[in-house]
N, C-alpha and C positions, 0 to 999 in steps of 0.2 A: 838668090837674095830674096825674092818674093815668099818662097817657103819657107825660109828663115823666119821673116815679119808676119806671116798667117802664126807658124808655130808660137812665136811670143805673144803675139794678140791672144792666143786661146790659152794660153796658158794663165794670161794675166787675166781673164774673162774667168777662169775656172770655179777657182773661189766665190767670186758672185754671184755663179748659179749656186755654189752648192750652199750658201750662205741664204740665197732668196727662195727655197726651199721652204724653211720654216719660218717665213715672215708673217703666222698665224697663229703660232704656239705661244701658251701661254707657259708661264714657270710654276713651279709648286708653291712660292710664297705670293703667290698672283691668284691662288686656289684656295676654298675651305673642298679637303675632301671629307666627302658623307658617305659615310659605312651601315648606317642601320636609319630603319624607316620606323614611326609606329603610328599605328591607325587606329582613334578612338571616339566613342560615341562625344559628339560636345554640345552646348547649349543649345535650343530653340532649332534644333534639327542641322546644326552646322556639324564638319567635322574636327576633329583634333587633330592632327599632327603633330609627333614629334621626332626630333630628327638627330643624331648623331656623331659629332664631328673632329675629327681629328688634331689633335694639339699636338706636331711631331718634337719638338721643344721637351716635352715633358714627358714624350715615348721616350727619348733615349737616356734620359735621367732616372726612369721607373720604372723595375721589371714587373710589376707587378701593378691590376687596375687600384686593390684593393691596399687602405693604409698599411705601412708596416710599422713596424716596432723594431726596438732594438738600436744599435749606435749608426752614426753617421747620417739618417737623416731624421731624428727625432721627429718620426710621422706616429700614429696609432692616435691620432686624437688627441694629442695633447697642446691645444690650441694653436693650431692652424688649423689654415683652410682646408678643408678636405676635398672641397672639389679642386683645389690647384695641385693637387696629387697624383690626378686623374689623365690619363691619355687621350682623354677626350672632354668635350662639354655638350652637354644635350640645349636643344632647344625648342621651345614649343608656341605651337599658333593655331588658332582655331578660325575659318573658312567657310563660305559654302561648298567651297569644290577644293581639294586637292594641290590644284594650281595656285589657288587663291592663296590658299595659308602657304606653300610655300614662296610665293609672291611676299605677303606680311615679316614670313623671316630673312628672305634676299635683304630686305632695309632696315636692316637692322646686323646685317654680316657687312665687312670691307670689304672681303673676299669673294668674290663668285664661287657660287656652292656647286661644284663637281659631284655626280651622281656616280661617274663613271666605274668607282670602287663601292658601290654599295652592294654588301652582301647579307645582311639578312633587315628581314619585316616582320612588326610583332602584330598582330591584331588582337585589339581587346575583347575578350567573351561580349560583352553586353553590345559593342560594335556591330561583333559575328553575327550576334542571334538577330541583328535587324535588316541583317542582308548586307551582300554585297556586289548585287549586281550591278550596279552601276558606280563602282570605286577603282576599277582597274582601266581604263580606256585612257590618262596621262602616263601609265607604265608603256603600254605597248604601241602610244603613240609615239611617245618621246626618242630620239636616238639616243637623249641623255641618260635612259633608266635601263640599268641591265636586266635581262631576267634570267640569268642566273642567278636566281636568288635564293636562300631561303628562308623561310617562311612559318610563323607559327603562330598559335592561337593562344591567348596568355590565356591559360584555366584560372578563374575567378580571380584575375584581376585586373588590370589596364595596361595598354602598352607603354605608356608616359614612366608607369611605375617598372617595368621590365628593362628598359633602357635605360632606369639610372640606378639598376643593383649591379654592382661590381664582381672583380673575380679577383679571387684570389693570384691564380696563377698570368693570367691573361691581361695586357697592359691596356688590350681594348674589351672590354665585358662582351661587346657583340661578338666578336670573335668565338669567344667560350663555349657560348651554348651551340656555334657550328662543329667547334671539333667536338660535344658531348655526343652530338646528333650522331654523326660520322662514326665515333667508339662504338655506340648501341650497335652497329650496323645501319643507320638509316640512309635515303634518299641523297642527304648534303641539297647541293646546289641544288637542285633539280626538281623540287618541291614545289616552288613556285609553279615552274613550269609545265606540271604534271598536272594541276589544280586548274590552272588555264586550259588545256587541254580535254581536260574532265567536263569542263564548264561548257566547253561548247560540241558533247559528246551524248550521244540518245544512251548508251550501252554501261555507261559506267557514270556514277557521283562523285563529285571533287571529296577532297578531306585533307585536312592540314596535318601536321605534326604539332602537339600542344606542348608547353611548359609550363610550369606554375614558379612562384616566387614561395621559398621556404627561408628557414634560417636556420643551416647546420652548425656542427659544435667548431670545425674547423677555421671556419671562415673569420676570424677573430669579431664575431659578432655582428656583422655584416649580414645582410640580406641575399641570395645565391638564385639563379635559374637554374630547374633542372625538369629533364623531361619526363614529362606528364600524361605519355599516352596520343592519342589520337580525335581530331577532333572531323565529326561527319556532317556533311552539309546536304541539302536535298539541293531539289533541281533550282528553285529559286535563289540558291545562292545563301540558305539563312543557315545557321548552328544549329542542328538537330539536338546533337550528344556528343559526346566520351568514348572510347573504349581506354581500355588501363594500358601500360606500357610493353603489359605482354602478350595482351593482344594485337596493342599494335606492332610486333613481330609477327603474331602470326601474319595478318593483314598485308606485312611486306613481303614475307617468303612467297602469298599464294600470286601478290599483284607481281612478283617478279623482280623485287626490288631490295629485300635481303642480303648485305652483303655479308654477313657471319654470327654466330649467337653461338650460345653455351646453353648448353640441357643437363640436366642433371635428374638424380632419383636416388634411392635408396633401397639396397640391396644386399640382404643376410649381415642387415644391421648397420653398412656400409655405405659413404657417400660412391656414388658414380658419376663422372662430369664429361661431357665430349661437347669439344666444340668442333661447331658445323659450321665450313665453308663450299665456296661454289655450288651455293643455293639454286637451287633450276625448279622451273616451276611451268605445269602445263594443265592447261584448264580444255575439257571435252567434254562440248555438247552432247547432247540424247534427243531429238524432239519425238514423243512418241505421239499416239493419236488424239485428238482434240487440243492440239496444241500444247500438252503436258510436257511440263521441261524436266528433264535431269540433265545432271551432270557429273561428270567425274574430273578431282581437280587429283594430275599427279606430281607426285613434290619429290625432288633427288635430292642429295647431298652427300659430300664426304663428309669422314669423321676425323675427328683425331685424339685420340683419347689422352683427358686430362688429367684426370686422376680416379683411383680403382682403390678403394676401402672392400672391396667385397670377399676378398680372400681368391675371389675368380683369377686362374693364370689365362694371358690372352695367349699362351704359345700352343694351349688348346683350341685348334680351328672351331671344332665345333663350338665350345663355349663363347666362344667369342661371335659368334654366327647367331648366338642362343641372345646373348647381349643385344646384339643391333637389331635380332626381331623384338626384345622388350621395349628399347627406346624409341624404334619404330611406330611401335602401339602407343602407348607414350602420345608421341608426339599428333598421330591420326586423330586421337580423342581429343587431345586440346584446339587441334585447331578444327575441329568442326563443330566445337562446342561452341568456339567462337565465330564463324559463321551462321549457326543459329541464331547464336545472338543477335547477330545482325538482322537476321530476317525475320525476328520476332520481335521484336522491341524497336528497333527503324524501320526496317519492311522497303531498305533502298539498297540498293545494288552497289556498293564502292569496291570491288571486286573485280569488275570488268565480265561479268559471264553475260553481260550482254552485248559484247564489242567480241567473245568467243562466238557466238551466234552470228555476227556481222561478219565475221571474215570464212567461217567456216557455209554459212548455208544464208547467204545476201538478200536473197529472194524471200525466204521466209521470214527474214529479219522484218522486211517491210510492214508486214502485218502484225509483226509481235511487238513492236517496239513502243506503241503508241501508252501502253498501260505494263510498261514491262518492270516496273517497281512490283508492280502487284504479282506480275507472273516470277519474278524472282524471291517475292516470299514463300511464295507454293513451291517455289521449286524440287526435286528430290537432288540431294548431292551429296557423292562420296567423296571420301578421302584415303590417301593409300602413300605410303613415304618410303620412299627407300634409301636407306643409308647405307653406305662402304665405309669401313673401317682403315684407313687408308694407314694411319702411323699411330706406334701403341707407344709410343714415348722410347726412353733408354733402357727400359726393364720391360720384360715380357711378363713380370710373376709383382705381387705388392711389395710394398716395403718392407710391410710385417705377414712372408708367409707364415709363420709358426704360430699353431694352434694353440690356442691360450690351455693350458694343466698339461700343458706337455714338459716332463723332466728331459734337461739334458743328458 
């Protein structure tokens, strides 16, 4: 009988543990979630803040961020509100710190503003260029702020202005320019986190991924983010420059961080296109005497061939052998063109050949490291690529093998 009355007792107990479990959880209409951050230069040395916040109400009513046209919901602008369209509402506040302004917009929300979903940060060029050294220490203090984030530099213009251009396809715009990132092949999440890492690294300088605000034909006249390349920070943390969007490929493939791109060329009149995945990437120091650096960076990849105007049939090994050394070369020259560039006109290392230095020869690292901007402009460095041809599509021969004045 006593086992009987334990077993009821627990049983009738059970529920109130597993009930008092979550007696600390909040609900999602008890939440603003915050998806996108933006940091910009604001008055009398204060910061901007703007911030991005989810209207799920008006996610499931609207595929799309940007107005539409056409029947059923009479959007495009023809008086209504355009921002009640939107799957989000932006909001903005200016601070001495970080906290501050987002303290200013807490009081002014009902909702407790949840970080816990934010995914990407814009910083404004004019921001960038004044530094940011001392703008990151509420991210990686907070348990509230993810840093899986990422992260970009708005080229010539404000992040205020980035966060309230819409997308066409995408019901939250922040979202957009992640999965844009992601298509080029770039970094995604992890930008952020790379840049932090950089920041507090002797061997390699941080650099964001940038985007600029255009306005294509698509867009039904809307304003669109897209990416703009690469933007390079010195050690201080300020915006140096630019590189264009194909050098920030190359930039990715050497630091390791490529996940696929398309090459092309022209060949006996003929487009040629291969795209390259399983990018591998290996950087080898030289130190020869008086501290003189070389280096050799080596770059793999598979190919896959995308398309062949050349009249070339790939079921000839050799020519095909003959192909992947042209695009091979190819690709050697561009991207050590672009390494130059960097060492001639920044003269800063965002490469990491000096974090190859550090892991490969520690000891010498110590000495070199102190002016190693400068010994990595000097530097001497090769480049050398090798590609395999791994799948040549469903046809081994072009579309159009037949030589043009040939009678049937």
């Amino acid at each position: 009988m006593m086992r009987i009355r334990m077993r009821r007792a627990v049983a009738a107990m059970l529920p109130l543990l597993i009930l008092s479990g979550c007696w600390d959880s909040r609900e999602l209409t008890e939440r603003a979630i915050w998806v996108a951050t933006g940091w910009d230069a604001g008055e009398n040395g204060k910061i901007r803040v703007s911030g991005q916040i989810i209207v799920p109400a008006r996610i499931q009513t609207n595929v799309g961020g940007a107005p539409q046209g056409g029947s059923g919901g009479g959007a495009g602008g023809r008086g209504e509100d355009e921002s009640a369209q939107k799957g989000y509402f932006s909001i903005v506040k200016e601070g001495n710190s970080i906290g501050e302004a987002l303290q200013r917009m807490q009081s002014e929300i009902s909702r407790e503003i949840f970080f816990g979903h934010r995914r990407v940060i814009l910083v404004g060029e004019e921001f960038a260029r004044k530094g940011l050294r001392n703008k990151f220490d509420l991210d990686v203090r907070s348990p509230r702020m993810s840093i899986r984030t990422d992260i970009f530099v708005v080229r010539g213009g404000t992040a205020e202005d980035g966060l309230n251009v819409q997308s066409v396809l995408e019901p939250i715009s922040a979202t957009a320019i992640i999965k844009n990132h992601r298509q080029i092949g770039g970094r995604g999440d992890s930008a952020y986190l790379d840049f932090l890492i950089a920041a507090n690294s002797d061997g390699i300088r941080p650099t964001m991924p940038a985007v600029e605000i255009h306005r294509p034909d698509y867009a039904f006249g809307h304003k669109k983010l897209r990416m703009a390349g690469l933007a390079i920070f010195d050690a201080d943390l300020k915006l140096r420059g630019f590189l264009n969007v194909d050098e920030d490929r190359d930039y990715l493939w050497i630091t390791g961080n490529l996940t696929k791109q398309t090459v092309s060329m022209v060949k006996n009149g003929g487009g040629v296109s291969m795209n390259l995945v399983h990018l591998r990437s290996r950087i080898v120091p030289e130190i020869a005497g008086g501290n003189k650096m070389r280096f050799k960076v080596k770059l793999r990849a598979n190919a896959q061939l995308q398309e062949n105007n050349s009249g070339i049939s790939t079921a000839n090994r050799t020519d095909l052998k003959k192909l992947e050394r042209e695009f091979e070369r190819l690709l050697e020259r561009r991207l050590l063109a672009t390494i130059r560039k960097v060492q001639r006109k920044y003269g800063i290392d965002i490469f990491g050949f000096g974090e190859a230095v550090r892991r490969r020869k520690p000891q010498r690292w110590n000495a070199l490291k102190k002016d190693w901007d400068r010994r990595f402009a000097e530097a001497e460095i090769s480049v050398s690529v090798d590609l395999f041809i791994q799948q040549e599509g469903l046809s081994e021969f072009p579309a159009i093998y037949r030589k043009g004045g040939q009678s049937s």
